[in-house]
C-alpha positions in Angstrom: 28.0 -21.3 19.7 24.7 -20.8 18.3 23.8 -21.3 14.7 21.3 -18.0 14.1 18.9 -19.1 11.3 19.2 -16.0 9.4 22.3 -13.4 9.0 20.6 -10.7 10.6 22.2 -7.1 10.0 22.2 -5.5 13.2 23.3 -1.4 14.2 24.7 -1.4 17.6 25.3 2.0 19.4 27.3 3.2 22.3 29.2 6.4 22.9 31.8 3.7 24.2 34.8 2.5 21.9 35.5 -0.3 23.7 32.1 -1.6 24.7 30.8 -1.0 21.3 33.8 -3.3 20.0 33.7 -5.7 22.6 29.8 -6.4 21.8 30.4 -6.4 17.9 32.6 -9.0 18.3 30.3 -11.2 20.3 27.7 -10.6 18.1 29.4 -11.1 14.5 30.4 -14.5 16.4 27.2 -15.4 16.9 26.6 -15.5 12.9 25.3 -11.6 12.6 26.4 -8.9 10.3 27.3 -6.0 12.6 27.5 -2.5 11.7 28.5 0.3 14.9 28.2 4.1 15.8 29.3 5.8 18.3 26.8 8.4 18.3 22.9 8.8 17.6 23.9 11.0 14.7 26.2 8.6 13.0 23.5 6.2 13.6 20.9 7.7 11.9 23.0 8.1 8.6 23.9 4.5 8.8 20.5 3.6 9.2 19.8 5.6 5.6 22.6 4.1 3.9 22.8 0.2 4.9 19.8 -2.5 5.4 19.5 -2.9 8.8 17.2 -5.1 10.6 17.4 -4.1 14.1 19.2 -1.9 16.6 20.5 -1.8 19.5 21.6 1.1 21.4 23.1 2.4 24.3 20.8 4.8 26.7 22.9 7.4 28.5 25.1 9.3 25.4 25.5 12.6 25.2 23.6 14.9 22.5 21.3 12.0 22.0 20.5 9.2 24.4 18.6 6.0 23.1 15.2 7.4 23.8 15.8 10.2 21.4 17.3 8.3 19.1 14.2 5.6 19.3 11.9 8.5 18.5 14.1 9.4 15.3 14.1 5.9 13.9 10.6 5.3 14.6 10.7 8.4 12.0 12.9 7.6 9.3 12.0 3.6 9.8 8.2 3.0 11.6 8.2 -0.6 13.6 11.6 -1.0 12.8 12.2 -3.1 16.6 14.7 -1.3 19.1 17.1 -2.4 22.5 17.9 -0.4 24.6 20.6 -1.0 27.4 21.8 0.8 29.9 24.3 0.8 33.1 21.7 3.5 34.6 18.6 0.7 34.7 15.6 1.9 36.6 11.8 0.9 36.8 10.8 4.3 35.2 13.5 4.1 32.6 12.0 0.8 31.8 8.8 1.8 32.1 9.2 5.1 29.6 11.0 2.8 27.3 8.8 0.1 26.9 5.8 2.3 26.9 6.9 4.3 23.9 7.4 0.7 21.9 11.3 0.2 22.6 11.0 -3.8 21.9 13.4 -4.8 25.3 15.2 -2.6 27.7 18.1 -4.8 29.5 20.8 -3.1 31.9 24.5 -3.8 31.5 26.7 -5.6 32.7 24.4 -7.9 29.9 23.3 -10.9 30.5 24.0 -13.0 27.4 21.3 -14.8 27.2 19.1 -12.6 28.0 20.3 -10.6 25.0 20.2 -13.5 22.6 16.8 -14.0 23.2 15.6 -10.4 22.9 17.9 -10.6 19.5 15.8 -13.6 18.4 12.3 -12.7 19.6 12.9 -9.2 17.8 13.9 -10.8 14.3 11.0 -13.5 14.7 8.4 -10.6 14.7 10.4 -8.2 12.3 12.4 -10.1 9.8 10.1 -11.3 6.2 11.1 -15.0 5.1 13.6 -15.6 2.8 10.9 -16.2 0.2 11.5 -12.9 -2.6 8.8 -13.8 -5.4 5.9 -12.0 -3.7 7.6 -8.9 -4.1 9.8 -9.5 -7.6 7.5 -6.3 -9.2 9.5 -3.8 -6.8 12.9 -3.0 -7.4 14.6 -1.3 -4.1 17.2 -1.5 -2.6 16.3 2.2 -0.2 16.3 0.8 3.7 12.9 2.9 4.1 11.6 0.8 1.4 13.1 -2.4 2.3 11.2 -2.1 6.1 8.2 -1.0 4.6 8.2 -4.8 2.7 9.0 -6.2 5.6 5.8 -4.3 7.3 3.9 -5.3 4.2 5.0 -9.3 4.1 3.6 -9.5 8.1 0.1 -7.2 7.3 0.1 -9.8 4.5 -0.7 -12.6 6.9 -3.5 -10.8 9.2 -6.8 -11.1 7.1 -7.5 -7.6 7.6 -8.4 -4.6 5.9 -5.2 -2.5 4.8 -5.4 1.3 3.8 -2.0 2.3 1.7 -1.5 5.9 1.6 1.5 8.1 -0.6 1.3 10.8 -3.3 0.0 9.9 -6.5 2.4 7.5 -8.7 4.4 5.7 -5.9 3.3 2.8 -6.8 0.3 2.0 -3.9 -1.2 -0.7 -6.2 1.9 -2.5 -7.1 2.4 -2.8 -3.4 -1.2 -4.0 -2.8 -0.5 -6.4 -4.9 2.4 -7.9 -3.6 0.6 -8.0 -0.2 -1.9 -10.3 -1.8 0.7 -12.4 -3.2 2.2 -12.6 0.2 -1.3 -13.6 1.8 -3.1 -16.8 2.2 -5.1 -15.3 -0.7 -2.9 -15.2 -3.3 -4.3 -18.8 -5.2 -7.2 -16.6 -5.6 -8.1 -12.7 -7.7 -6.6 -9.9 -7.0 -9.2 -7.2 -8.6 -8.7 -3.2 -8.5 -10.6 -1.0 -9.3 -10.5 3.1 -8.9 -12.7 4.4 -7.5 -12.4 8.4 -8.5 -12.5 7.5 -12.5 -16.1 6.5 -12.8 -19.5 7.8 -12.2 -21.1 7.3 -8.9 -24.5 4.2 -10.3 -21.8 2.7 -12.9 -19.1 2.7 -9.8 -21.9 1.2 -7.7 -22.4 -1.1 -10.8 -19.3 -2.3 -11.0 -18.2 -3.0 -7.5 -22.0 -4.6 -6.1 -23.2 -6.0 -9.3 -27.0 -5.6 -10.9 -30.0 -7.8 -12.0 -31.4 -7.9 -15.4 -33.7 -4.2 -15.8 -32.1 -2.4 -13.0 -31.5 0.6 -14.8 -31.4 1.2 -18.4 -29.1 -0.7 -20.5 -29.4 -3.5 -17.6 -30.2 -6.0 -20.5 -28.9 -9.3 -18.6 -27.6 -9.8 -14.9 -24.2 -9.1 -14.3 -22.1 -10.1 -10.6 -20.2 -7.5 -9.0 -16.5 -7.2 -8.2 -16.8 -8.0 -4.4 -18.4 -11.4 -6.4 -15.6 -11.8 -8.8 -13.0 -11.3 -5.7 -14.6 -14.1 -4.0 -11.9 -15.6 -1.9 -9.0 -13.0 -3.3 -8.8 -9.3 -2.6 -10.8 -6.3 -4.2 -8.2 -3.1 -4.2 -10.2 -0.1 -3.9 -7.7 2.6 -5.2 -8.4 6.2 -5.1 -11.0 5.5 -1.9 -10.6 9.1 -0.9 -12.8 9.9 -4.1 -15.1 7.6 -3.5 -18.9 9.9 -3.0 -20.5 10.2 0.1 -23.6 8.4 -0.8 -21.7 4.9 -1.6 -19.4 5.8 0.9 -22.2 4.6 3.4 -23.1 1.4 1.3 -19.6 -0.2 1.2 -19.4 0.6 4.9 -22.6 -1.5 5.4 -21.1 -4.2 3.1 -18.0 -4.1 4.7 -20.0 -4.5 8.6 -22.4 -7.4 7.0 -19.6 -9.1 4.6 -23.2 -9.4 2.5 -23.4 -7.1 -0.7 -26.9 -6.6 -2.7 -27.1 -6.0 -6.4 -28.3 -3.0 -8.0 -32.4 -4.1 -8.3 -32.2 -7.1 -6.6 -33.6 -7.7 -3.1 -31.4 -10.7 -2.2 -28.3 -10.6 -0.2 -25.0 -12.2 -0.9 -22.3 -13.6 1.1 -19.1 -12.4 0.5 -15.4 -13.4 1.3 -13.1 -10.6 0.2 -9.9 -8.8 1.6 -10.5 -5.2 1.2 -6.8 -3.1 0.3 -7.5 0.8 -0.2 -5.3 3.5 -1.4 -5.2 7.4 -1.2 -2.9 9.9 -2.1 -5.3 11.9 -0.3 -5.2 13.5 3.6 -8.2 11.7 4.8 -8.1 13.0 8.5 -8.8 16.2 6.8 -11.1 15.2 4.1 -13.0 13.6 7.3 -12.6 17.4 8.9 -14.2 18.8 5.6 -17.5 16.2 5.7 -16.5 14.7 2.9 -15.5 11.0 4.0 -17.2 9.2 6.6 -15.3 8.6 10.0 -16.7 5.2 10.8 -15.8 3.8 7.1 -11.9 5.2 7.6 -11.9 3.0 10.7 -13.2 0.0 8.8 -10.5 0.6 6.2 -7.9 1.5 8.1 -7.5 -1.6 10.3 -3.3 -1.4 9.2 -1.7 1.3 7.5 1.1 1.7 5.4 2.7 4.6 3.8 4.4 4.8 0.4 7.6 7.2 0.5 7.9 9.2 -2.3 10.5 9.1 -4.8 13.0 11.8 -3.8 12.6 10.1 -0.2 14.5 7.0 -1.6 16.8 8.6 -4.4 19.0 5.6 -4.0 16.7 3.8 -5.9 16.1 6.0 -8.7 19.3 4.2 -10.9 18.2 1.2 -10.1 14.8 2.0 -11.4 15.5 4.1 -14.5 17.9 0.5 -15.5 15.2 -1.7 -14.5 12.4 0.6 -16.6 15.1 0.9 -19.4 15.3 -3.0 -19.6 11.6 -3.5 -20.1 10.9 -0.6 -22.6 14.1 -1.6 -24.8 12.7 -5.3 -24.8 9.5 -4.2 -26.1 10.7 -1.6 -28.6 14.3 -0.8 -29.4 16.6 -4.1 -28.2 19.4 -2.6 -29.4 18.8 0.3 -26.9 21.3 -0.5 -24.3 21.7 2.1 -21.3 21.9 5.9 -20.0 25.0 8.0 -20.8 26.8 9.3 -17.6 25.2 12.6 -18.1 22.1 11.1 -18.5 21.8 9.4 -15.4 23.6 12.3 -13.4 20.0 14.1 -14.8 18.1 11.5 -13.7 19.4 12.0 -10.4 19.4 15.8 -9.5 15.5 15.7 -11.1 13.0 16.4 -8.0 10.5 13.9 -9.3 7.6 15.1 -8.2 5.5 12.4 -10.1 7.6 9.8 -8.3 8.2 6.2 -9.9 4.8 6.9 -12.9 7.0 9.5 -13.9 10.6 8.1 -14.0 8.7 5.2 -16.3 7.0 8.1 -18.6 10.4 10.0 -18.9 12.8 6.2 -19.5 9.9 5.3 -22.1 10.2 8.5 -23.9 13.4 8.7 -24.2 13.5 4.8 -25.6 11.2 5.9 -27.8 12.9 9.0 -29.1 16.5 7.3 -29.4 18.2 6.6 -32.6 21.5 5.4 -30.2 22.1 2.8 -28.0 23.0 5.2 -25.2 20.5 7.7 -24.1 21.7 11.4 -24.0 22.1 13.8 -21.6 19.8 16.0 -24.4 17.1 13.6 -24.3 16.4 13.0 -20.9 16.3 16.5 -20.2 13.8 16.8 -22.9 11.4 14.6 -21.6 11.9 15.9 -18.1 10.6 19.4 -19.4 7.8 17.6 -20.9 6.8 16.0 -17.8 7.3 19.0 -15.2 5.2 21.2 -17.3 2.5 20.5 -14.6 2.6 22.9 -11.4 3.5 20.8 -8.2 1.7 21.5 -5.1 2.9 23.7 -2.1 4.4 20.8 0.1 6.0 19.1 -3.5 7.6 22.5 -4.4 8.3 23.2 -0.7 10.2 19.5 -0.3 11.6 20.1 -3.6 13.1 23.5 -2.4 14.6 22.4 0.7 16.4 19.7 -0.8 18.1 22.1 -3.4 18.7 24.6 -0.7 20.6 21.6 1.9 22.4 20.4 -1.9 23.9 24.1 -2.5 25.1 24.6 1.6 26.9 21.1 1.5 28.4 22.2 -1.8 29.4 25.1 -0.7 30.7 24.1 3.0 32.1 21.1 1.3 30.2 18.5 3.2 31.1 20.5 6.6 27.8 20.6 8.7 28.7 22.8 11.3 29.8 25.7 8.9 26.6 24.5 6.6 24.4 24.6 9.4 25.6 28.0 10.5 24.3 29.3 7.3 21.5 27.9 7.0 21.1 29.5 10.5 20.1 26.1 12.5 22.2 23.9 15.2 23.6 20.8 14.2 20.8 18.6 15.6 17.9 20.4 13.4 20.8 20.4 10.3 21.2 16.7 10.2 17.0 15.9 10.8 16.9 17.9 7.6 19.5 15.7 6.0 18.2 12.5 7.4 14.3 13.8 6.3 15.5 14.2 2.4 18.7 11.2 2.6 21.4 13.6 2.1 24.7 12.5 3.0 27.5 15.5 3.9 30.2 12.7 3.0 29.1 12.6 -0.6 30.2 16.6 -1.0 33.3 16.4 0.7 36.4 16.9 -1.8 
């Protein structure tokens, strides 16, 4: 028997009981943590609920044959690396498969070998090393998040440009800097700056340096960021805001690798890893004129996207503990934990400031306690306090939905077919809706 080198948790599906058991047995023999469905469907909620780092399905089941099911995956969980088998095999099958980024397509009856080496090659590529301290500033344990720091520890080797995109407090710079600690960089600075907070010549000022009299109140010469990130990485957060004017001299920076001071005429090398962040729509800020095409391709060599916090509600108890932690440490230390109320709050809030505004809401109430247990009382009070601000159309939308699918599981009692027939959608539409906000129909069953 093989010895694998890591416990690999795999998801295999097949609309066929005995097959599906017969290859879970072989595999969990083989030193692998195995997890089945029998359906696409099952498969998709398992994917939501358990760490999984690479499936393998079946191709001809009904409702939802292993193409499908690739495609929703690739949704939920983008790269996460997908075989496909099949007693059907054909060239075109094959060729659709492969073309559409299914990592190995291999017909049954199986060769083993075969499969063991599509296994192995798969986890080689997709699985991060057993080495955690690059990413000990983010607490997770969601399966969307958990892939997308297994996408982030492999950018983290290729000395490219990275362009992190999410809504506004997801926490885009904590991730850019764990990329950096994960890169052959990290010995070296890690410097952001952002790039929407400051006026466009003291912006220019601060990321390309000036000479002495450049403009007034140059009194002495002063190096730029891109200097001071020599060798490290320069996180430019907020790029989306950045004006069009400077827009085009980081671009010729970023084609040269040479930067020129404000008022000097002498050029620089530089050696800098360039992470940007957004929580803008650039495609459309392009569309409007406002951000230069051939910059977004400069800076948007490998893309990640921060999932907001209602898209990984399994994580929110885990946070609001880990925020509580910190906050009682450097406050109240007697201040020990959240009531059961409390944290049932914590959990039905929509969060539309995402993981910035679960730490404002735990350090207000740590500030506002007199008890060791935070109330119910209190963390509805800060809430209010913090969702005095409108949210936009897609937050409130998003926020909507997931209230509406909430009330027709509690109603229908966790029954999706009698749930889906009042929300006036089939099952398949029903459960993409669940899948897209992480709702579970098992929880509301009674």
């Amino acid at each position: 028997m093989t010895v694998r080198k890591t416990a690999a948790n795999l998801l295999l599906v097949d609309d066929d009981p005995s097959l599906l058991k017969l290859l879970g047995m072989r595999l969990t023999s083989e030193g692998f943590t195995v997890t089945t469905a029998e359906s696409g469907e099952q498969a998709l909620r398992l994917l939501m609920r358990n760490r999984v780092d690479l499936v393998i399905s079946d191709l001809r089941m009904d409702e939802m044959d292993g193409i499908a099911l690739f495609g929703e995956i690739q949704k939920l969980q983008p790269g996460m690396p997908v075989i496909i088998l099949t007693a059907h095999g054909s060239i075109p099958d094959a060729v659709s498969a492969t073309q559409q980024g299914v990592f190995s397509f291999l017909t049954k009856p199986v060769d083993r070998d075969a499969l063991y080496k599509a296994i192995d090659e798969a986890l080689s590529l997709s699985m991060p090393g057993s080495d955690e301290k690059w990413r000990e500033s983010i607490v997770t344990r969601s399966p969307v998040m958990l892939r997308l720091l297994e996408q982030a520890k492999m950018v983290a080797q290729a000395d490219v440009s990275v362009l992190i995109t999410g809504q506004s407090g997801t926490g885009k710079e904590v991730l850019a800097q764990a990329i950096h600690a994960a890169s052959p960089r990290a010995a070296k600075n890690f410097i952001a700056i952002n790039c929407g907070a400051l006026p466009e010549q003291l912006l220019e000022s601060e990321l390309f340096g000036h000479a002495r009299g450049a403009f007034t109140g140059a009194v002495s010469q002063r190096e730029g960021l891109f200097q001071a990130a020599a060798g490290g990485t320069l996180f430019l957060d907020e790029i989306g805001d950045m004006p069009l004017s400077l827009q085009v001299k980081l671009l010729r920076v970023l084609q040269e690798r040479k930067v020129r001071p404000l008022g000097s005429n002498k050029d620089l090398e530089i050696d800098v890893r360039i992470i940007s962040a957004t929580h803008r729509d650039l495609p459309k800020v392009m569309a409007a004129g406002e951000f230069r095409e051939d910059l977004y391709y400069r800076l948007n060599v490998l893309s990640l996207k921060l999932p907001a916090l209602h898209e990984r509600a399994e994580d929110i108890q885990l946070l609001a503990r880990h925020f509580l932690r910190a906050a009682a440490e450097r406050h109240k230390p007697f201040v020990r934990s959240f009531s059961s109320d409390a944290m049932k709050r914590l959990m039905a809030a929509s969060w539309p400031g995402n993981v910035r505004q679960l730490v404002n809401v735990v350090e207000q109430c740590v500030a506002l306690t007199t008890a060791p247990v935070i109330s119910e009382a209190l963390v509805s009070q800060a809430l209010e306090g913090e969702n005095s601000a409108l949210p936009t159309f897609v937050e409130a939308r998003l926020q909507f939905e997931v209230v509406y699918l909430r009330k027709l599981l509690q109603i229908a009692k966790g029954n999706v077919t009698q749930a889906a027939r009042m929300a006036g959608r089939n099952r398949t539409e029903f459960y993409k809706l669940l899948s897209r906000h992480q709702l579970d129909a098992n929880d509301f069953k009674q």
